[in-house]
TORKE-340851 format. One record per residue: x, y, z of N, C-alpha, C in turn; residue in three letters. Coordinates in steps of 0.2 Angstrom, whole numbers, plus 5000, padded with zeros to 4 digits. Example, Ala and Ser with C-alpha at 12.3 -4.5 7.8 and 13.67 -1.06 7.14 Angstrom:
REM TORKE-340851
<site><n_c1>5066</n_c1><n_c2>4972</n_c2><n_c3>5039</n_c3><ca_c1>5062</ca_c1><ca_c2>4978</ca_c2><ca_c3>5039</ca_c3><c_c1>5066</c_c1><c_c2>4984</c_c2><c_c3>5039</c_c3><residuo>ALA</residuo></site>
<site><n_c1>5064</n_c1><n_c2>4989</n_c2><n_c3>5035</n_c3><ca_c1>5068</ca_c1><ca_c2>4995</ca_c2><ca_c3>5036</ca_c3><c_c1>5064</c_c1><c_c2>5000</c_c2><c_c3>5039</c_c3><residuo>SER</residuo></site>
//
This chain:
REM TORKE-340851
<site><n_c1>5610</n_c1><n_c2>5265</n_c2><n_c3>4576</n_c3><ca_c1>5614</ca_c1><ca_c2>5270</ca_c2><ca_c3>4574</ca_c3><c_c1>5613</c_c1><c_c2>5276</c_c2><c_c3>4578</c_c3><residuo>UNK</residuo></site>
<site><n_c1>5617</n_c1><n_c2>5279</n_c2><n_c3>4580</n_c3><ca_c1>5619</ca_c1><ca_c2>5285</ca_c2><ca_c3>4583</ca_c3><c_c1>5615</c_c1><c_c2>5292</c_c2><c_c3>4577</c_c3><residuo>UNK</residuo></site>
<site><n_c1>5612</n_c1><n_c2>5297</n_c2><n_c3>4584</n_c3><ca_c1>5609</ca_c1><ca_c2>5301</ca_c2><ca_c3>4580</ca_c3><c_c1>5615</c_c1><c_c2>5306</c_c2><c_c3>4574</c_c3><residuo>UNK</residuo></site>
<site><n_c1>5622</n_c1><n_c2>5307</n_c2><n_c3>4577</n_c3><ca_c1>5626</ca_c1><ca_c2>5314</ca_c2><ca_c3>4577</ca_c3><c_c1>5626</c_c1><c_c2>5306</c_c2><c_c3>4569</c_c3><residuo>UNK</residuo></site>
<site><n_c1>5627</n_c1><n_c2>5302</n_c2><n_c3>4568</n_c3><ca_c1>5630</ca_c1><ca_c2>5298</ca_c2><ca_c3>4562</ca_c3><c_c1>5624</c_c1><c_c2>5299</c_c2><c_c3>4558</c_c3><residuo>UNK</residuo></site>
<site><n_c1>5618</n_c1><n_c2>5297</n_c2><n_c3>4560</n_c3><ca_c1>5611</ca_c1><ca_c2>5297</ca_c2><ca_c3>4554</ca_c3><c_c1>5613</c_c1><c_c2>5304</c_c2><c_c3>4551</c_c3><residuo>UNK</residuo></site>
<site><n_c1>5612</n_c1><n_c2>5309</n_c2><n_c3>4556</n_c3><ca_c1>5612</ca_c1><ca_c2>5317</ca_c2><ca_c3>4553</ca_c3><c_c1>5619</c_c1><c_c2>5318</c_c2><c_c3>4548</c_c3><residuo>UNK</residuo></site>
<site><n_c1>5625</n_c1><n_c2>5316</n_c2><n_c3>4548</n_c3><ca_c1>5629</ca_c1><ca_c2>5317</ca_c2><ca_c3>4544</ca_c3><c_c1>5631</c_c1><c_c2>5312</c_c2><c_c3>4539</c_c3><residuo>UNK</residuo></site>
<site><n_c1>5623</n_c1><n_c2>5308</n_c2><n_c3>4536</n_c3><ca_c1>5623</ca_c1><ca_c2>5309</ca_c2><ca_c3>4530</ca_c3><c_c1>5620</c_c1><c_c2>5312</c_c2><c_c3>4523</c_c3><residuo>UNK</residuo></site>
<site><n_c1>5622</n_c1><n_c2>5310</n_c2><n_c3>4518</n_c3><ca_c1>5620</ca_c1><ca_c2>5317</ca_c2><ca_c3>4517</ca_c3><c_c1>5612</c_c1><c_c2>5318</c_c2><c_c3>4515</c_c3><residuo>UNK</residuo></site>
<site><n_c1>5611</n_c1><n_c2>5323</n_c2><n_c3>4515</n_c3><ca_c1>5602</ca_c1><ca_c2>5324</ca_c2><ca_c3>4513</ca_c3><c_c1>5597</c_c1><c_c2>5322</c_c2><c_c3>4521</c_c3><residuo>UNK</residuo></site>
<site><n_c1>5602</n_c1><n_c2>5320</n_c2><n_c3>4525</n_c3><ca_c1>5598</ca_c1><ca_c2>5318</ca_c2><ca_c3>4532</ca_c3><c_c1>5593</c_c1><c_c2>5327</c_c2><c_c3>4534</c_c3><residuo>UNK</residuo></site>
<site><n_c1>5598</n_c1><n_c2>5333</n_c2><n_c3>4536</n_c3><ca_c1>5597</ca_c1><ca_c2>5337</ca_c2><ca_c3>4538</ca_c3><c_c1>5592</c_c1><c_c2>5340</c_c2><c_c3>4533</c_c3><residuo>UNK</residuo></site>
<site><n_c1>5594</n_c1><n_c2>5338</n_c2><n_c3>4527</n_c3><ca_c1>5589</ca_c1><ca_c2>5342</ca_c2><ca_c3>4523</ca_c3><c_c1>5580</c_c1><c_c2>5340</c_c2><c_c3>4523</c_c3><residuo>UNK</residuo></site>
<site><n_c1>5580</n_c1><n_c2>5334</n_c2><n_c3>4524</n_c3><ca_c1>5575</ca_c1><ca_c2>5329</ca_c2><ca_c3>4525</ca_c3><c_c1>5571</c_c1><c_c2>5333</c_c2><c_c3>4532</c_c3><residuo>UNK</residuo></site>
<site><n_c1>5575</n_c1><n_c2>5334</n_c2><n_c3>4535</n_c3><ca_c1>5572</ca_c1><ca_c2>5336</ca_c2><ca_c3>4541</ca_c3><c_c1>5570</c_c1><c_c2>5343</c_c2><c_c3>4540</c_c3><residuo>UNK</residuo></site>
<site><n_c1>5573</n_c1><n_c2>5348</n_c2><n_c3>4537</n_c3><ca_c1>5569</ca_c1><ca_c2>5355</ca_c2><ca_c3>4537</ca_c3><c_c1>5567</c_c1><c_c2>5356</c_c2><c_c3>4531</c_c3><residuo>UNK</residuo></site>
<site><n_c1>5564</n_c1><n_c2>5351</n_c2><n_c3>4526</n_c3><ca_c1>5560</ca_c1><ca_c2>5352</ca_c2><ca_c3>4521</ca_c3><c_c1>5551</c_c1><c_c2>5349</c_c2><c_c3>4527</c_c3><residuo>UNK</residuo></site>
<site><n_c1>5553</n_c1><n_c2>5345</n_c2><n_c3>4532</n_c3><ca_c1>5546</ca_c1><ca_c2>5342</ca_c2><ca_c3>4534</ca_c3><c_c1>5545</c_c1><c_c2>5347</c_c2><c_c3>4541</c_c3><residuo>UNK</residuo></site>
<site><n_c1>5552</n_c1><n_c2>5351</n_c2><n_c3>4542</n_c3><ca_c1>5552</ca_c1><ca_c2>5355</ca_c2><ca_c3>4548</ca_c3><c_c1>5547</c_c1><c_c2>5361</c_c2><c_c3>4544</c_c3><residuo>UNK</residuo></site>
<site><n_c1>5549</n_c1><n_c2>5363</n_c2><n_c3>4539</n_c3><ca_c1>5545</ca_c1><ca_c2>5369</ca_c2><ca_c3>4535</ca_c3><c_c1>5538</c_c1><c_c2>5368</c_c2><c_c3>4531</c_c3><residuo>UNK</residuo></site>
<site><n_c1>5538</n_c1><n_c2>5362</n_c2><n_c3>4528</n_c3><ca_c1>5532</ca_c1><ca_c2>5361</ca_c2><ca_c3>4526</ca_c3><c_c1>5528</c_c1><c_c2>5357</c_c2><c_c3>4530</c_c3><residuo>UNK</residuo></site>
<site><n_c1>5529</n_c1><n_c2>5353</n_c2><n_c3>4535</n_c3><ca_c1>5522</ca_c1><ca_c2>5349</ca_c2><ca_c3>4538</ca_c3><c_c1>5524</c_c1><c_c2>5342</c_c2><c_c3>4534</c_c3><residuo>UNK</residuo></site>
<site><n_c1>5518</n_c1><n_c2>5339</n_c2><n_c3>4536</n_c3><ca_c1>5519</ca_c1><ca_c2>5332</ca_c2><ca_c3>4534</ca_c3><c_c1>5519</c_c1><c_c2>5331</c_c2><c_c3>4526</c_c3><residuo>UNK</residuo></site>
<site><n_c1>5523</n_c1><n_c2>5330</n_c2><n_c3>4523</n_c3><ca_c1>5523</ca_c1><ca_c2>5328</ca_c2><ca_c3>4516</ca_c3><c_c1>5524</c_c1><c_c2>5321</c_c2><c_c3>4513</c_c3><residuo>UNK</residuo></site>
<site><n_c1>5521</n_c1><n_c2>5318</n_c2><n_c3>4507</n_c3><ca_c1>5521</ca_c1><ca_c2>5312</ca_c2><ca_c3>4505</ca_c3><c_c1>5528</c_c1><c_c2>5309</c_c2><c_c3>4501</c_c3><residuo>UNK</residuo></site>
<site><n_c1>5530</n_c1><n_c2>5303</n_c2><n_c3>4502</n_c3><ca_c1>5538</ca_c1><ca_c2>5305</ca_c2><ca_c3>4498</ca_c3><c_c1>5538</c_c1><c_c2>5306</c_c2><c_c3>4492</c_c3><residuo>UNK</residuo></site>
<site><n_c1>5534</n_c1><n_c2>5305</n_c2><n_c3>4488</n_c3><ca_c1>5533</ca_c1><ca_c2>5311</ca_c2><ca_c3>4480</ca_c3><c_c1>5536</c_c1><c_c2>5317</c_c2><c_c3>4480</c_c3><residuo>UNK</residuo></site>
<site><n_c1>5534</n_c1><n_c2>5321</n_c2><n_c3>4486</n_c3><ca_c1>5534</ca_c1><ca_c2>5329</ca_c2><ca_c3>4486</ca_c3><c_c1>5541</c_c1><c_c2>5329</c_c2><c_c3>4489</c_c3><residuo>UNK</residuo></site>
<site><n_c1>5544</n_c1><n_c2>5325</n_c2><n_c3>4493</n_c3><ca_c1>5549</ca_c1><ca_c2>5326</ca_c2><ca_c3>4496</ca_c3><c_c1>5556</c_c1><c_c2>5324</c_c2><c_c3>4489</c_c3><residuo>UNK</residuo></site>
<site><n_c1>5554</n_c1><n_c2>5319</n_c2><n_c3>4486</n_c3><ca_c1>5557</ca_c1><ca_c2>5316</ca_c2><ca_c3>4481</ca_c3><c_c1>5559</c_c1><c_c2>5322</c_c2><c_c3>4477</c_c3><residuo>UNK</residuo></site>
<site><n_c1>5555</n_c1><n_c2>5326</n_c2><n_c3>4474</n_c3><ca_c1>5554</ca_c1><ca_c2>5330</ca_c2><ca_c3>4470</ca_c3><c_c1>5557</c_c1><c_c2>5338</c_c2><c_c3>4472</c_c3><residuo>UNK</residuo></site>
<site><n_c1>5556</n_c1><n_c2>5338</n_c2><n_c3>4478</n_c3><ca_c1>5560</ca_c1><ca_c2>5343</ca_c2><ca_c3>4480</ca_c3><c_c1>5568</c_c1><c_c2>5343</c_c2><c_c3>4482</c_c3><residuo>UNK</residuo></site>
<site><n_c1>5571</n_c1><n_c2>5337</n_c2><n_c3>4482</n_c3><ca_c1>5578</ca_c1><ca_c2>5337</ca_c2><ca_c3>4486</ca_c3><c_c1>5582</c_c1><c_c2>5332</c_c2><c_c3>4477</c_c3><residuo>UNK</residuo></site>
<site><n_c1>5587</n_c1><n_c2>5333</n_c2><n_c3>4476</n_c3><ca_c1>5590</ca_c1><ca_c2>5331</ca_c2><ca_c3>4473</ca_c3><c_c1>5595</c_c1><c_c2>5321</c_c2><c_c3>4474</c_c3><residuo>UNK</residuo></site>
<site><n_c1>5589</n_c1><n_c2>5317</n_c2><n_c3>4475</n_c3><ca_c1>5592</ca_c1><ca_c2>5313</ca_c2><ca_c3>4479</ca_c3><c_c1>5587</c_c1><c_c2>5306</c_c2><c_c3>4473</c_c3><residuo>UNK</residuo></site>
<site><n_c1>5593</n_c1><n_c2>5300</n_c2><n_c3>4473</n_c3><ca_c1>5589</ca_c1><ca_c2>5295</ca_c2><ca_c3>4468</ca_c3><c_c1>5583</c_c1><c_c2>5293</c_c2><c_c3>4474</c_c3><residuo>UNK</residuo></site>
<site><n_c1>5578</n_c1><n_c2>5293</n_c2><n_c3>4471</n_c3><ca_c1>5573</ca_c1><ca_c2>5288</ca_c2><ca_c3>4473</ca_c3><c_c1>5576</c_c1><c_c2>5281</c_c2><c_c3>4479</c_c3><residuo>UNK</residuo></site>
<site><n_c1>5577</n_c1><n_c2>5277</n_c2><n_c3>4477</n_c3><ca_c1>5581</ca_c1><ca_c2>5271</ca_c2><ca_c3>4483</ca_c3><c_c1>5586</c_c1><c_c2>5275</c_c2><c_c3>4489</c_c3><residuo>UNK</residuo></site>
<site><n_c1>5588</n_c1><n_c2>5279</n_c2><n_c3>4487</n_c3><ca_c1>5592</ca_c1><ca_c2>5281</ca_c2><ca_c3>4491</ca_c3><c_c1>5589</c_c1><c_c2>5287</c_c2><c_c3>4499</c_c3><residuo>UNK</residuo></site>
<site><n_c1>5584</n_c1><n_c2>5291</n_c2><n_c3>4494</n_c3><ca_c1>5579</ca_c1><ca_c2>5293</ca_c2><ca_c3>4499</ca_c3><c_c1>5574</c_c1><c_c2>5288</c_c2><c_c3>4502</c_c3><residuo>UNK</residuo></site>
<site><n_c1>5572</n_c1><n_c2>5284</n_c2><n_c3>4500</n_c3><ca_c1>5569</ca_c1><ca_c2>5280</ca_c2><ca_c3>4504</ca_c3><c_c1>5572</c_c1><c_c2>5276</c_c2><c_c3>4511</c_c3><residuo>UNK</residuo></site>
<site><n_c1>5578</n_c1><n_c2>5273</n_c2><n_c3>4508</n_c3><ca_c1>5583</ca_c1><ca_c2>5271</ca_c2><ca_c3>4515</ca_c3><c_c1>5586</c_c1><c_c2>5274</c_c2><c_c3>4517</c_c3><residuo>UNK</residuo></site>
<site><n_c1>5585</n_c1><n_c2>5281</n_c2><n_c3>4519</n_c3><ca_c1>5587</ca_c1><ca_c2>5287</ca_c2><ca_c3>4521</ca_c3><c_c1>5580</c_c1><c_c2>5287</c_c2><c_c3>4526</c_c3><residuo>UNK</residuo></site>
<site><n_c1>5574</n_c1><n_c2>5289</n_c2><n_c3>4524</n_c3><ca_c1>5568</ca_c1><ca_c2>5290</ca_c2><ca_c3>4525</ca_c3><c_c1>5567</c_c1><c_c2>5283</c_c2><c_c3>4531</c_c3><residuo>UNK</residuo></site>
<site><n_c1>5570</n_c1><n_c2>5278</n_c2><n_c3>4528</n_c3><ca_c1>5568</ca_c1><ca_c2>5273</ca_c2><ca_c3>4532</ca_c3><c_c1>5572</c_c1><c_c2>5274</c_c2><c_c3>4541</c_c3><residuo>UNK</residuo></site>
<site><n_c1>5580</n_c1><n_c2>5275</n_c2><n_c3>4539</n_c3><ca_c1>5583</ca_c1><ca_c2>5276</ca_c2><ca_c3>4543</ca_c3><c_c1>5582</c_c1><c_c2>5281</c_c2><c_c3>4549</c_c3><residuo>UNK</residuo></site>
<site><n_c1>5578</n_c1><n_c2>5288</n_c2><n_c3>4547</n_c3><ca_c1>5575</ca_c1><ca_c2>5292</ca_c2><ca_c3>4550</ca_c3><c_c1>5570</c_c1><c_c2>5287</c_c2><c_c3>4556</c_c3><residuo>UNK</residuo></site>
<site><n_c1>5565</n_c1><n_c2>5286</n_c2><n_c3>4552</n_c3><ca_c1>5561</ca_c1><ca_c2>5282</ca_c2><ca_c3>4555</ca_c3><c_c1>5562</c_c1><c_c2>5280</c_c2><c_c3>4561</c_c3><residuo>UNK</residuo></site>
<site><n_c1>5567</n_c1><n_c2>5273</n_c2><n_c3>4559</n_c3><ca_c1>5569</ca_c1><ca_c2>5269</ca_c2><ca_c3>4565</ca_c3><c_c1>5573</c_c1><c_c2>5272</c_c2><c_c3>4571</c_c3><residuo>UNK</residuo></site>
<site><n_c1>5575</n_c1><n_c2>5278</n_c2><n_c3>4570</n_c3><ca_c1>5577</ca_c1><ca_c2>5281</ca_c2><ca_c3>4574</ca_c3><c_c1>5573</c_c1><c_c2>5288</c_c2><c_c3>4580</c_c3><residuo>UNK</residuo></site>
<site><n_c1>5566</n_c1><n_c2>5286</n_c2><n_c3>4576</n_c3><ca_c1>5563</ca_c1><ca_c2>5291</ca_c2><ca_c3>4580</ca_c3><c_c1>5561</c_c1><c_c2>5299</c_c2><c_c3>4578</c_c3><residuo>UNK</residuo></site>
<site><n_c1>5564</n_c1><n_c2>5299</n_c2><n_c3>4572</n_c3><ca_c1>5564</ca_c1><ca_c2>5307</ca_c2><ca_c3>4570</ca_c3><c_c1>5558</c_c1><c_c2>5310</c_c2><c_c3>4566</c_c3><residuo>UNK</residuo></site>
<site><n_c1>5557</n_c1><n_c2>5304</n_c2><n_c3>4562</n_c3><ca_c1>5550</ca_c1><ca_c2>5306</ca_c2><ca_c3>4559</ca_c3><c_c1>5543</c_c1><c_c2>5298</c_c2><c_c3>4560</c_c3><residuo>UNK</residuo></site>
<site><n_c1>5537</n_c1><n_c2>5302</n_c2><n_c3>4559</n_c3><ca_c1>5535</ca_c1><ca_c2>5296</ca_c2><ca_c3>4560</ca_c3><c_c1>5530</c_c1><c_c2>5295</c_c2><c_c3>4550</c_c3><residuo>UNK</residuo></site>
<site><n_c1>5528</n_c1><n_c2>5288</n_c2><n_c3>4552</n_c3><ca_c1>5524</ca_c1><ca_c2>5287</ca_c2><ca_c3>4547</ca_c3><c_c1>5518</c_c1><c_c2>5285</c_c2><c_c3>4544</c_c3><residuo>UNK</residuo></site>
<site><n_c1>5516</n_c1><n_c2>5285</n_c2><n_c3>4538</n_c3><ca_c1>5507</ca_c1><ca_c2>5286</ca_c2><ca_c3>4539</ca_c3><c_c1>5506</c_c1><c_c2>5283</c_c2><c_c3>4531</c_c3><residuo>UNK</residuo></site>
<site><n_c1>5502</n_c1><n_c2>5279</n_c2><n_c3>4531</n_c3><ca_c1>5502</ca_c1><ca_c2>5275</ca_c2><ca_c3>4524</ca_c3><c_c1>5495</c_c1><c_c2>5275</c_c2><c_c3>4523</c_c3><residuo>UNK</residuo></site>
<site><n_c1>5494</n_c1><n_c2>5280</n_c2><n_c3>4517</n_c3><ca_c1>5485</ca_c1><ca_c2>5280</ca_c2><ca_c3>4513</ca_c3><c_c1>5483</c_c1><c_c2>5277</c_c2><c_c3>4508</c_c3><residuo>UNK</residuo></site>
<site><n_c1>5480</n_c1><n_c2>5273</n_c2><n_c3>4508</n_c3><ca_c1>5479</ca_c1><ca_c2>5270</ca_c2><ca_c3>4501</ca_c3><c_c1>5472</c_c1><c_c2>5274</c_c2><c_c3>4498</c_c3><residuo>UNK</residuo></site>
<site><n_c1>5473</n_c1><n_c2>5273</n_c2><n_c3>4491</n_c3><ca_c1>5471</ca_c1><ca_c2>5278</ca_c2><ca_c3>4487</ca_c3><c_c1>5467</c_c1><c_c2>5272</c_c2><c_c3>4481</c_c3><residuo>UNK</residuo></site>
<site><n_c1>5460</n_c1><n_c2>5270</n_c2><n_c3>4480</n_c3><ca_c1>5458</ca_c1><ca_c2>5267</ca_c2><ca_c3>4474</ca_c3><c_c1>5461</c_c1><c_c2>5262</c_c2><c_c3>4473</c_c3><residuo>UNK</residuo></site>
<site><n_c1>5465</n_c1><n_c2>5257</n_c2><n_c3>4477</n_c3><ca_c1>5467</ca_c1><ca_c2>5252</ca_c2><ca_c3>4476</ca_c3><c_c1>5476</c_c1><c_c2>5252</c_c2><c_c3>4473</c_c3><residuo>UNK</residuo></site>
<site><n_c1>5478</n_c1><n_c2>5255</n_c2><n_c3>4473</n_c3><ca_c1>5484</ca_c1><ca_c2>5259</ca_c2><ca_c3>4471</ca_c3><c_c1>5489</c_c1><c_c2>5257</c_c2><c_c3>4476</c_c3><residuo>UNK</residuo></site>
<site><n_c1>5493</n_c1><n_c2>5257</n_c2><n_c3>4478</n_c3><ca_c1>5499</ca_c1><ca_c2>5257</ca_c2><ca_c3>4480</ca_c3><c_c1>5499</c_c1><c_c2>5265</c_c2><c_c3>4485</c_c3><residuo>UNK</residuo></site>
<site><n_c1>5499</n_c1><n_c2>5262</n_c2><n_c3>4493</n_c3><ca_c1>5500</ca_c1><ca_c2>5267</ca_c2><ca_c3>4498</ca_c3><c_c1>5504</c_c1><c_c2>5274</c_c2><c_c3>4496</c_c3><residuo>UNK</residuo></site>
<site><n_c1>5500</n_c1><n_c2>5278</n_c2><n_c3>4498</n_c3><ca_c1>5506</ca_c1><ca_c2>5283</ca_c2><ca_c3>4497</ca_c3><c_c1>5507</c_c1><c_c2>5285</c_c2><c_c3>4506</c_c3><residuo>UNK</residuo></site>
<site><n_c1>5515</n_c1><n_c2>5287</n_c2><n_c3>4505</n_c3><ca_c1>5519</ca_c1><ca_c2>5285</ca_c2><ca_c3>4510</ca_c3><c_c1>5518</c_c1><c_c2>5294</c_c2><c_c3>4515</c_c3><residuo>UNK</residuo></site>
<site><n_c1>5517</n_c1><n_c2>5295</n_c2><n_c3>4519</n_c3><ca_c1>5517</ca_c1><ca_c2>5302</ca_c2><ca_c3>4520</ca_c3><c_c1>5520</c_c1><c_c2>5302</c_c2><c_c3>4526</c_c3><residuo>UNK</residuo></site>
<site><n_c1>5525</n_c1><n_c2>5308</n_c2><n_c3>4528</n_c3><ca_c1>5531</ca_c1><ca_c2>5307</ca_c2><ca_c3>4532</ca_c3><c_c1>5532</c_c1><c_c2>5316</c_c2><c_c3>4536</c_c3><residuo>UNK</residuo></site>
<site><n_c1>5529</n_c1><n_c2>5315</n_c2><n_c3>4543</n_c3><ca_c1>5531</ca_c1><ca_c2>5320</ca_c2><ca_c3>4548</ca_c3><c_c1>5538</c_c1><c_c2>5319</c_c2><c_c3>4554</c_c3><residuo>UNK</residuo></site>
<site><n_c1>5539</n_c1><n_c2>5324</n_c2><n_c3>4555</n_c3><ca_c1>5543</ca_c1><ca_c2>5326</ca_c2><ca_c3>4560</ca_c3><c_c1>5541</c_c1><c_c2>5324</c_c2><c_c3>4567</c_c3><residuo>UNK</residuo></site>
<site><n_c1>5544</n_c1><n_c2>5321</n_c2><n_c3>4572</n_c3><ca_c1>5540</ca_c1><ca_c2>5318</ca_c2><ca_c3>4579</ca_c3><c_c1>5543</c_c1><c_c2>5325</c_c2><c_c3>4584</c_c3><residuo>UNK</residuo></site>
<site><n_c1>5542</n_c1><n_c2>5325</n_c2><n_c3>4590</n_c3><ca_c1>5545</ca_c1><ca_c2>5328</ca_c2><ca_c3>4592</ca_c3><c_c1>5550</c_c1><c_c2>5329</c_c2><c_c3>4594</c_c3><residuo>UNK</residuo></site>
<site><n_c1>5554</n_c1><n_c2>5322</n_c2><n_c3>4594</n_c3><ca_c1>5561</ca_c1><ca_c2>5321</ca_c2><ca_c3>4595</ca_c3><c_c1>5563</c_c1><c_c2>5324</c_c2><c_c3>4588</c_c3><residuo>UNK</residuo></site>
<site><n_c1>5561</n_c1><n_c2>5322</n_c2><n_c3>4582</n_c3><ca_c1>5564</ca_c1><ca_c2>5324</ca_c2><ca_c3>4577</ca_c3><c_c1>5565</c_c1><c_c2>5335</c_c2><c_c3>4575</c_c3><residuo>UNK</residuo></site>
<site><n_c1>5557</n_c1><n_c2>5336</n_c2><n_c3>4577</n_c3><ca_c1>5560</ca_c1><ca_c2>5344</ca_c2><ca_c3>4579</ca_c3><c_c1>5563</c_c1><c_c2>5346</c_c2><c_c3>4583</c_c3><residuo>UNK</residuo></site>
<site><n_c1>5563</n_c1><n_c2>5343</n_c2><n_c3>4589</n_c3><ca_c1>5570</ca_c1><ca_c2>5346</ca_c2><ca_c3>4593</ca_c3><c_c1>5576</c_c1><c_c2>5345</c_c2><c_c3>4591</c_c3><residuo>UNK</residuo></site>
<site><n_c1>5575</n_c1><n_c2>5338</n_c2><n_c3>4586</n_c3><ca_c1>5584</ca_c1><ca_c2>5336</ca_c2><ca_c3>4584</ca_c3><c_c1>5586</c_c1><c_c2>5341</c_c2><c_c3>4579</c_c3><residuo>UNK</residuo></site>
<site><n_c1>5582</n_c1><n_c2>5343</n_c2><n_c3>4576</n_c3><ca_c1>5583</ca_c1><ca_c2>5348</ca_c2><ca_c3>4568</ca_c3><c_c1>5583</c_c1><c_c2>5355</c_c2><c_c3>4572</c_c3><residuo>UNK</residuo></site>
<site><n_c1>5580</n_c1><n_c2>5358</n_c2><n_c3>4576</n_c3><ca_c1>5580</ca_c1><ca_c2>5364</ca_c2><ca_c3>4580</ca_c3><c_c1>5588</c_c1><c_c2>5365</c_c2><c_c3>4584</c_c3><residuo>UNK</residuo></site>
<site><n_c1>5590</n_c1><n_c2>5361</n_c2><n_c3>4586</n_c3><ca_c1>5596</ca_c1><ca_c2>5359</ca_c2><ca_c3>4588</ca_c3><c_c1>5601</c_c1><c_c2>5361</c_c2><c_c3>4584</c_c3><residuo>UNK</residuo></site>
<site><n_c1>5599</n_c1><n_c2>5358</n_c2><n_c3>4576</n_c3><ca_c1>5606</ca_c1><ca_c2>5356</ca_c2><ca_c3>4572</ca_c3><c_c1>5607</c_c1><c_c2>5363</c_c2><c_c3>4570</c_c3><residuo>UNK</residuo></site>
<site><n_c1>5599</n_c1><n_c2>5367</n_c2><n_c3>4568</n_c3><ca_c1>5599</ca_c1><ca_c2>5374</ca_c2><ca_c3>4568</ca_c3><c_c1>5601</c_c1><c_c2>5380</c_c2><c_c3>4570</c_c3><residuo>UNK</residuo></site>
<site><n_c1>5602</n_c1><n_c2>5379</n_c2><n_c3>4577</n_c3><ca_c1>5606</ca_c1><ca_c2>5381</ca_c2><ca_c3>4582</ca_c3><c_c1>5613</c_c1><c_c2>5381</c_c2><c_c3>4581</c_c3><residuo>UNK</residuo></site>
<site><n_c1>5616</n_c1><n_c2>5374</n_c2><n_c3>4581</n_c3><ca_c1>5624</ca_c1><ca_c2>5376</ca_c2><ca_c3>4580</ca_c3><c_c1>5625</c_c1><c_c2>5377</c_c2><c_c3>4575</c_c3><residuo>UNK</residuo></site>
<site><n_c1>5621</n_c1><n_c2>5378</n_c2><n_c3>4568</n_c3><ca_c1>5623</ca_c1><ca_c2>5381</ca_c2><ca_c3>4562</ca_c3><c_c1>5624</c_c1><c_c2>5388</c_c2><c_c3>4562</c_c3><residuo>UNK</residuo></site>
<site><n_c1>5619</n_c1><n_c2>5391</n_c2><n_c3>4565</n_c3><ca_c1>5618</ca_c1><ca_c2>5399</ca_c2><ca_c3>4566</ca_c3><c_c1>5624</c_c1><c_c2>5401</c_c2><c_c3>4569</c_c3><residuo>UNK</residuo></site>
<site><n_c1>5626</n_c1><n_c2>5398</n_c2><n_c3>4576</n_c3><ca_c1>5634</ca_c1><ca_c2>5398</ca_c2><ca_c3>4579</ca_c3><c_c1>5637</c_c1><c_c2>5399</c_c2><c_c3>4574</c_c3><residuo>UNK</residuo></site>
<site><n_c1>5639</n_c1><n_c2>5392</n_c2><n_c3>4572</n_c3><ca_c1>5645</ca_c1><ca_c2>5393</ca_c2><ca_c3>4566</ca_c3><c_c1>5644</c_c1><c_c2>5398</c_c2><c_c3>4563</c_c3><residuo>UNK</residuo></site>
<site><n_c1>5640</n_c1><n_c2>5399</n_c2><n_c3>4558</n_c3><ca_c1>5639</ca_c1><ca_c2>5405</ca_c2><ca_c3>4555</ca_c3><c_c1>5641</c_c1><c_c2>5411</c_c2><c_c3>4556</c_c3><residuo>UNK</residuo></site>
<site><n_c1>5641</n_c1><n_c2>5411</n_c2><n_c3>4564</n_c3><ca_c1>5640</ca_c1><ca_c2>5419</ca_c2><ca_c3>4566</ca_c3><c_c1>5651</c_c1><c_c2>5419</c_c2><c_c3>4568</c_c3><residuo>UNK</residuo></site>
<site><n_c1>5651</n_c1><n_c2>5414</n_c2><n_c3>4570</n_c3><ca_c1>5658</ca_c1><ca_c2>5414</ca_c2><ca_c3>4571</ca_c3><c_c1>5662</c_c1><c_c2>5413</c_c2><c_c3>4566</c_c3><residuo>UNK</residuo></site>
<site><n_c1>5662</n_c1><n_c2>5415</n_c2><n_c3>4561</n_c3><ca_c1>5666</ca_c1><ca_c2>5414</ca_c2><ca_c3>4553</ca_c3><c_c1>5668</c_c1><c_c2>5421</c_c2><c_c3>4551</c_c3><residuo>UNK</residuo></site>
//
C-alpha cells in the first residue's frame, strides 16, 4: 500500500502525532486516547507497521498477554513532519 493512501485513512495521521508527541506508547493508551473501535485501531496499527512508520515492541508482564507498545521509526517521523508541513501551508493559505 502506497504511503499518500495508509495516511488518508482515517485516524492514520492522528496515530502518528499522538506517538510523534507522546514517545513510545502501549495500544491501551493510544486506544484510550483516540476515538477509534478497538479491531479497527489494531489493523490500522498493524498496517502502519508493515509499512515502516512505526515499529514494535512486545512485553510480557506475569504471565499475561504482551503488552503491545508502539514508536514512530524514523521514516515514520519524517512522514508525520511532512504531513505537518503541508498542513501548516494549507492553513496559512485559507
Amino acid at each position: 500500500m502506497s504511503i499518500l493512501k495508509l495516511l488518508s485513512k482515517a485516524y492514520a495521521t492522528d496515530v502518528l502525532n499522538l506517538l510523534n508527541e507522546r514517545g513510545e506508547m502501549y495500544f491501551g493508551e493510544i486506544l484510550n486516547e483516540l476515538d477509534i473501535h478497538k479491531s479497527n485501531l489494531s489493523k490500522l496499527l498493524a498496517e502502519i507497521e508493515e509499512n515502516g512508520l512505526v515499529s514494535l515492541k512486545e512485553v510480557s508482564e506475569n504471565k499475561r498477554m504482551p503488552k503491545k507498545y508502539y514508536k514512530l521509526t524514523k521514516k515514520g517521523l519524517e512522514i508525520i513532519n511532512r504531513c505537518n508541513e503541508i498542513e501548516k501551508i494549507q492553513s496559512e493559505n485559507e
